[in-house]
N, C-alpha and C positions, 0 to 999 in steps of 0.2 A: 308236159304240155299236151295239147291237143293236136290230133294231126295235120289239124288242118292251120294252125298256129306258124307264124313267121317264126328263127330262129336264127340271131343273128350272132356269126364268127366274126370277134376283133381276134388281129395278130400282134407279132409282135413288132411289125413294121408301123401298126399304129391305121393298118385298112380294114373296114368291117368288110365280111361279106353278109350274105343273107340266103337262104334256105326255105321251102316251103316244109314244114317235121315230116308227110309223109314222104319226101322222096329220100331221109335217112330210114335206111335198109333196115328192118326188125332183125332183132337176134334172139337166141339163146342166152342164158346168163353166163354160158362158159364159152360160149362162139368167141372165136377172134376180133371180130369186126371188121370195116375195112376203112381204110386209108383215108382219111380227109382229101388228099390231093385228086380224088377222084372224084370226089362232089363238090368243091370250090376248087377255084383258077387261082392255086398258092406260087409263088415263085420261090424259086431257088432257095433255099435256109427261112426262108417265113414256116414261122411255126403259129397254131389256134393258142392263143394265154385264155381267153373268153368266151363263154358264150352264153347267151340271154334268148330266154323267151320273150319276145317283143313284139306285138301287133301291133298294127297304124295306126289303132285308135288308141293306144296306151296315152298315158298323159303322165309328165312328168319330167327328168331327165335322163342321160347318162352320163357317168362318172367316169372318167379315166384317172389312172395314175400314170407312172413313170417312174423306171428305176432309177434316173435320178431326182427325180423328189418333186417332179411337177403334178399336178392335177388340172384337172379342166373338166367343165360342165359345159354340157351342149341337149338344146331339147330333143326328143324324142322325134319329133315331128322332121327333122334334119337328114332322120335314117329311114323314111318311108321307101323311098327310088330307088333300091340298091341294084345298080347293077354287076353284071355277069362276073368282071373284070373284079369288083371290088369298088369302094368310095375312101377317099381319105377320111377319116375319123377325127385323127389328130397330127399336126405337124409337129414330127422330132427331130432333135439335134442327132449331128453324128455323135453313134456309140450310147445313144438313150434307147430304150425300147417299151411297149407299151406292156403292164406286167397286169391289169387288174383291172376288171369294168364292171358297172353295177347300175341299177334302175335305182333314182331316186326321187322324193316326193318336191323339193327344192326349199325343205322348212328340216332336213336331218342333220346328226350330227357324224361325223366319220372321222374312223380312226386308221392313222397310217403306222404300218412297222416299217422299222429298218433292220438288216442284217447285225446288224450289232448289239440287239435289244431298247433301241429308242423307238419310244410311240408317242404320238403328238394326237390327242383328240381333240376336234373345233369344229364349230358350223358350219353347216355346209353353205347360208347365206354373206360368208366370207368368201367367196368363188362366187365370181360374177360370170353369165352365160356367157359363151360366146360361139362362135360359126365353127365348120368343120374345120377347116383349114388353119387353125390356129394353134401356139402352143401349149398354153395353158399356162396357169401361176405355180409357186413355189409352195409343197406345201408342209415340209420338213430342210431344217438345216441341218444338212450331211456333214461329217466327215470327210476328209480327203478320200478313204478307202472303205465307205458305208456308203448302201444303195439300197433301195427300198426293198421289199419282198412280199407285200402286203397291202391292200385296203379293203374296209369295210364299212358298213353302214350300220349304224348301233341303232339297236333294237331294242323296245322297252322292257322291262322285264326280263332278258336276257343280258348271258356273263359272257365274260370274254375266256376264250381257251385260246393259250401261246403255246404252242408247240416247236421246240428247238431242230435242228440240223439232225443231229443224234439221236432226235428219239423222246428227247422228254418233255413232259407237259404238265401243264397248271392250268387251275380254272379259274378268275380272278373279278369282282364284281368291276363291273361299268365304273362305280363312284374312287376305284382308285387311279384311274385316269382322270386328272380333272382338264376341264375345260380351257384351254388357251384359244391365244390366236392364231391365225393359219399362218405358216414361213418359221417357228421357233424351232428350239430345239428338241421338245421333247422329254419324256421321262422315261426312265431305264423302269423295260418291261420283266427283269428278273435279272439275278446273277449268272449269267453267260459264262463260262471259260471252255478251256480246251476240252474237258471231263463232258459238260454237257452241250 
């Protein structure tokens, strides 16, 4: 980004904050850095999953997930005022938390994982907007003990790379995920076990 470019932290409480880029500090490539809790007002256990270069006049939306399996789209235009304290983003259930946020055009397609190797790809115009304060729709059918870990927004010409817990990775075209409805089950993104 440019310095003078908005940069906005969701957590995992589901609050953005916002940032002007130059008042984060320059560093060296091997510098420490320093503490987020020093430049946004985090409470207690709130941790940054997110962050996006976002100006006011972007057009478009943002995408949230949820580790259990909700998504929600809200316009861009929603996250101009942020103040000091933070804004609500997204309303979550006890024991949900906000894992994944992304700038979208509101015509893409996005694909979510789950811990257990299910991915569900579907339109993103199956997600209807709605206001901050809201919870969002379903956008995978979980497992009793599967939870999301993942969403992205597919890109033309680009493959998808699944990277395991352990270590290992595959590179897989877009066309083997096919298209469903948003809320299904999904399809097993590779052979999972204990080993990988």
């Amino acid at each position: 980004c440019s310095s003078h470019d908005r940069v906005l932290f969701f957590t995992n409480y589901g609050k953005a904050y916002a940032a002007i880029a130059f008042t984060i500090p320059e560093a060296q490539r091997t510098a420490r850095g320093r503490a987020l809790v020093n430049l946004l007002q985090l409470s207690d256990g709130e941790r940054v999953t997110a962050m996006l270069d976002c100006n006011e006049d972007a057009e478009g939306y943002i995408l949230m997930a949820t580790k259990k399996g909700l998504i929600k789209k809200t316009a861009i235009s929603e996250f101009v005022n942020v103040r000091k304290t933070g804004k609500i983003a997204i309303n979550l259930n006890e024991g949900d938390e906000l894992i994944e946020v992304d700038i979208s055009s509101g015509n893409d397609e996005i694909i979510v994982a789950s811990r257990y190797g299910k991915c569900i790809r579907f339109a993103e115009t199956d997600v209807r907007p709605t206001g901050r304060d809201t919870q969002g729709v379903k956008s995978i059918e979980l497992n009793p003990e599967d939870y999301v870990v993942d969403m992205t927004i597919v890109k033309e010409g680009y493959d998808v790379l699944t990277i395991s817990s352990k270590g290992y990775g595959k590179r897989s075209e877009i066309e083997d995920y096919r298209l469903q409805s948003r809320g299904g089950k999904g399809i097993k993104a590779g052979n999972f076990n204990e080993k990988t």
